[in-house]
N, C-alpha and C positions, 0 to 999 in steps of 0.2 A: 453525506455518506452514501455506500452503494450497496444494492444487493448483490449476491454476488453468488451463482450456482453451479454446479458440476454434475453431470449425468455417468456415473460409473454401471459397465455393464460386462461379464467377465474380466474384473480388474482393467480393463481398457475407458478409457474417457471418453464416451463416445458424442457429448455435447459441452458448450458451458455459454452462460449468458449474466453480463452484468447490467441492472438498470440503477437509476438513481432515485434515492428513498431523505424528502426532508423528514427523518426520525425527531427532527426537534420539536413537529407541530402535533409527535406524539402518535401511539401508535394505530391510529386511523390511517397515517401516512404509508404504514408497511402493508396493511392491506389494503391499500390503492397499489402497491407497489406490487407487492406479490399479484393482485387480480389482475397484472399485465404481463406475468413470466409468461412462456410457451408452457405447453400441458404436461412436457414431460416432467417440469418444477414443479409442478403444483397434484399431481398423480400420487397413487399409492405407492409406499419404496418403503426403504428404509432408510431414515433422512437422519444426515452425521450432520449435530451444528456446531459452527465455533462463533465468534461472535466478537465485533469494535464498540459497539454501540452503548453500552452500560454506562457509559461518565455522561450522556444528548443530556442538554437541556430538560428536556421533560420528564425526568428521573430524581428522586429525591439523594442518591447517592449512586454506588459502584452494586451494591448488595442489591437494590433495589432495581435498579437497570437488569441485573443479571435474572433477578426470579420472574420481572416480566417480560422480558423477550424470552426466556425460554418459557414459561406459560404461555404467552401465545405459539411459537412453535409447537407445542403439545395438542393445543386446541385447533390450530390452523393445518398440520401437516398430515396428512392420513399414511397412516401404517406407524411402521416404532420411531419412537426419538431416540437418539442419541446424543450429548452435550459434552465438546469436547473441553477436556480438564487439564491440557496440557501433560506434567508428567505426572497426573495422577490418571489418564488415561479418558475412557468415557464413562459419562456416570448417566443416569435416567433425568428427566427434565424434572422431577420431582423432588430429585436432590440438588437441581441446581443452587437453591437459595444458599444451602449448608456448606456447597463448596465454592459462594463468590468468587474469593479470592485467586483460584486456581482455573477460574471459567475466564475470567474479565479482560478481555483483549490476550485470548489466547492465540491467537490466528496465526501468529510467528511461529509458532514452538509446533504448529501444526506441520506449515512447512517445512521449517529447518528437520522435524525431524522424519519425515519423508526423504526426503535427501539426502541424508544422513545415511539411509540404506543404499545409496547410489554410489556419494561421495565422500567418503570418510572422514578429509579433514579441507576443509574449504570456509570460506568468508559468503555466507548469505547476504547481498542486498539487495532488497526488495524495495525500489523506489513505487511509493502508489502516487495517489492524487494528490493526496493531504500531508502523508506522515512517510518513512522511512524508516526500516527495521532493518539494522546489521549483526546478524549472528551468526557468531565463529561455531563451526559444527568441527567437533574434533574427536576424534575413532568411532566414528559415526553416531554420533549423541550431537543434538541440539545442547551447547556448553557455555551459553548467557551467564552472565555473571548477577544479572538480575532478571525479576522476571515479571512483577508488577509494573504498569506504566513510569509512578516514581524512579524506582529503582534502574531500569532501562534508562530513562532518563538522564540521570546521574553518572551511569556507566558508559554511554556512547551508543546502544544497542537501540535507542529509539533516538532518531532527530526528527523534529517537528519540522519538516518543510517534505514537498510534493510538487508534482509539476505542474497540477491545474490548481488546485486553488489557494496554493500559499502567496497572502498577501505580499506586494514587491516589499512592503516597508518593513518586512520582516526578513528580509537576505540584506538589505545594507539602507544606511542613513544619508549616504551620499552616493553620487555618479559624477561622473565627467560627460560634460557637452560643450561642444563648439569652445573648447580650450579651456571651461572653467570649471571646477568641481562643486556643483551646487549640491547644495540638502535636498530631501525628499519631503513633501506633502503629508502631512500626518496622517494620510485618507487611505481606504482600501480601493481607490482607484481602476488598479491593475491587480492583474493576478499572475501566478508562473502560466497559465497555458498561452498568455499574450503573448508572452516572450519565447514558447517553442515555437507559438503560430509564424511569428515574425523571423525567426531563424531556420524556421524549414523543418523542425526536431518533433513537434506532438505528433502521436498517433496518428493516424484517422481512427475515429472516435469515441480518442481516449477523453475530450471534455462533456461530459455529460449536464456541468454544472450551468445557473445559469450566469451570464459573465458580468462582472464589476456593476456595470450601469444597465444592465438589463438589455441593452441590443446583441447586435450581431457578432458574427465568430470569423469576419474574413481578416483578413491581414491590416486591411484600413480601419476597419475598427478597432484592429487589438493594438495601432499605431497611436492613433486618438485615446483612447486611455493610459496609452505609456505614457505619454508627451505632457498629459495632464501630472503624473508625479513629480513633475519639473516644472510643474507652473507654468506649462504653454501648452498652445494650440499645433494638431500634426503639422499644418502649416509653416510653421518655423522651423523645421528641421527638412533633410529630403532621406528617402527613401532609407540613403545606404547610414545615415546620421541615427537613424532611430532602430536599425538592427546592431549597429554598432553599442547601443546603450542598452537592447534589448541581451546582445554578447557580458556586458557589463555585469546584469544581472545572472545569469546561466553561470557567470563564473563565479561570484559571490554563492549560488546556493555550490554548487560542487566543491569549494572550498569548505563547504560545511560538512559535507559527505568526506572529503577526506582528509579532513584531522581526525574523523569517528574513527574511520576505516583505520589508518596508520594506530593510532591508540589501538584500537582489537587485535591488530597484525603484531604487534609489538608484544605481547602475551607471550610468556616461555612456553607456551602449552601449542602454538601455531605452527605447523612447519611451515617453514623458507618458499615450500614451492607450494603453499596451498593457495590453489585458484581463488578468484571470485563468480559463485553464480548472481549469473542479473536475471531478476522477476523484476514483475510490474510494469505499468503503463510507462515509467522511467527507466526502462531498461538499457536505453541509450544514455543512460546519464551515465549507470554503471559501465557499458564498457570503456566511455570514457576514464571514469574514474580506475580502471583495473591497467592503462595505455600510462596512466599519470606513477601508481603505482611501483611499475614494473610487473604486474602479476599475467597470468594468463586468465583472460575471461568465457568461463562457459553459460550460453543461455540456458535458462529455466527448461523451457521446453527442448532442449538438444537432450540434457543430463536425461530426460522421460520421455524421451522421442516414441520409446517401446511401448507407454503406456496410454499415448495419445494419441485415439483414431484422426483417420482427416488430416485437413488443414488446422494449424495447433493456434489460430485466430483467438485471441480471446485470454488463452488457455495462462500464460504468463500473469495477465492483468488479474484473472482470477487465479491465483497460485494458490492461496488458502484455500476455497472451493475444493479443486482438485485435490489437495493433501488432504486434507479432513476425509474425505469421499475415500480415498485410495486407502488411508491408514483405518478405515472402517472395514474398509472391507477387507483386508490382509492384517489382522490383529495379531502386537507383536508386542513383547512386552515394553513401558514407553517412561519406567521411572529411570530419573539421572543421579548421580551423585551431585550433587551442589560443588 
């Protein structure tokens, strides 16, 4: 997982910085993590949080996850907390534990409904690293049909893939090479940032994690782990052979993204012409997917160009960051009708 922050200063965004946090080894990790933001993270403010992390490993459940990352936020952050509730708004970190449910991977509902004051009826897809959140905002209300991880789940509003660390053998079972369609290696070999590395498409640096086998991040090595989910060596392939199966996979996860998407679009409640905005380090995948569509695609950071000083670097990948930060400081009322 990542950290992930936003510097809001007269409603303008005037920094944001994401590092990477293993929460699984428990929360000594966040404060190694945080003891490396810049000062302005880590200073006295008034810190809005929302929060993925409640289901890590080193959590006994969702409830549990929730009252100790915001206790340590409480105890870690100097000046007020804030813990964002989705559409019950913001509540004090003290009542976090009381409102689990409505804390627990809120970070979508943060965005969408930021944007939601921008754009009134649009398709959010926020591709991150790991996971992917598409929600239809319609008369400007964040308008998920679910809103706990389950539920998302079940509706199309959460797909579980990303562009850096979703294992390959979770976008498909099979590929084609050199004429024959072989199976894939039951191994986490590879990962999606191998296959932007090798097509030209990841960030510059959107992979923070560390990769498959623990070396390096050039094109040959992210070849050398591809090669291996087919049970060979880079060697047996050339060059243009292993972006062509790295193309293989790219299309497998976007076939993913857009059966969600066409299901969300297909809702009586969508207009015809509502855009797609693309957040996240996969933003490229989205305007792909909006070209495939038919839709018109607007970036994250164009829709808030107004609101973000600078070079707007960063400012997509952290989209939650920023929405949390902006709808803290512009408090509007934030319940939806279901």
């Amino acid at each position: 997982m990542h950290v992930k922050a936003a510097l809001v200063e007269g409603g303008v965004v005037r920094a944001v910085v994401q590092a990477p946090c293993p929460l699984w080894r428990g929360l000594p990790a966040l404060d190694d993590t945080f003891a490396g933001l810049p000062d302005w993270a880590r200073g006295e403010a008034a810190h809005a949080v929302t929060m993925t992390g409640e289901l890590t490993d080193c959590f006994a459940d969702r409830t549990d996850g929730v009252a100790q990352l915001a206790g340590w936020a409480a105890g870690h952050l100097s000046g007020a907390v804030a813990i964002y509730a989705g559409r019950a708004g913001f509540v004090a970190a003290a009542e976090a534990e009381a409102n689990a449910a409505a804390i627990a991977s809120a970070n979508w509902h943060a965005t969408a409904a930021l944007l939601g004051r921008h754009v009134p009826d649009a398709l959010l897809v926020d591709v991150g690293s790991t996971t992917s959140d598409l929600i239809p905002i319609v008369g400007g209300r964040a308008a998920a049909a679910g809103y706990g991880d389950a539920e998302r789940l079940e509706t199309g509003e959460l797909v579980y893939t990303g562009v850096v660390r979703t294992p390959l053998l979770a976008l498909a079972d099979h590929a084609p090479f050199q004429g024959r369609r072989t199976r894939l290696m039951a191994e986490t070999f590879s990962h999606a940032a191998d296959v932007y590395r090798i097509t030209g498409d990841l960030p510059e640096g959107a992979d923070q994690q560390a990769s498959g086998d623990g070396k390096g991040k050039s094109v040959t090595e992210s070849e050398t782990r591809l090669a291996r989910m087919i049970g060979r060596d880079r060697g047996e392939g050339t060059d243009e052979a292993w972006r062509a199966l790295a193309r293989h996979f790219a299309e497998a996860q976007l076939r993913l993204l857009h059966d969600a998407a066409a299901g969300l679009l297909s809702r009586p409640d969508m207009p015809a012409a509502a855009p797609l905005i693309a957040c996240g380090a996969g933003a490229f995948l989205v305007e792909a997917l909006a070209q495939r569509l038919g839709r018109r695609c607007l970036a994250f950071t164009a829709v808030l160009a107004e609101r973000i000083a600078g070079r707007p670097d960063w400012a997509s990948t952290c989209g939650p960051a920023l929405a949390v930060a902006l709808l803290s400081a512009e408090p509007a009322p934030t319940k939806e009708a279901r």
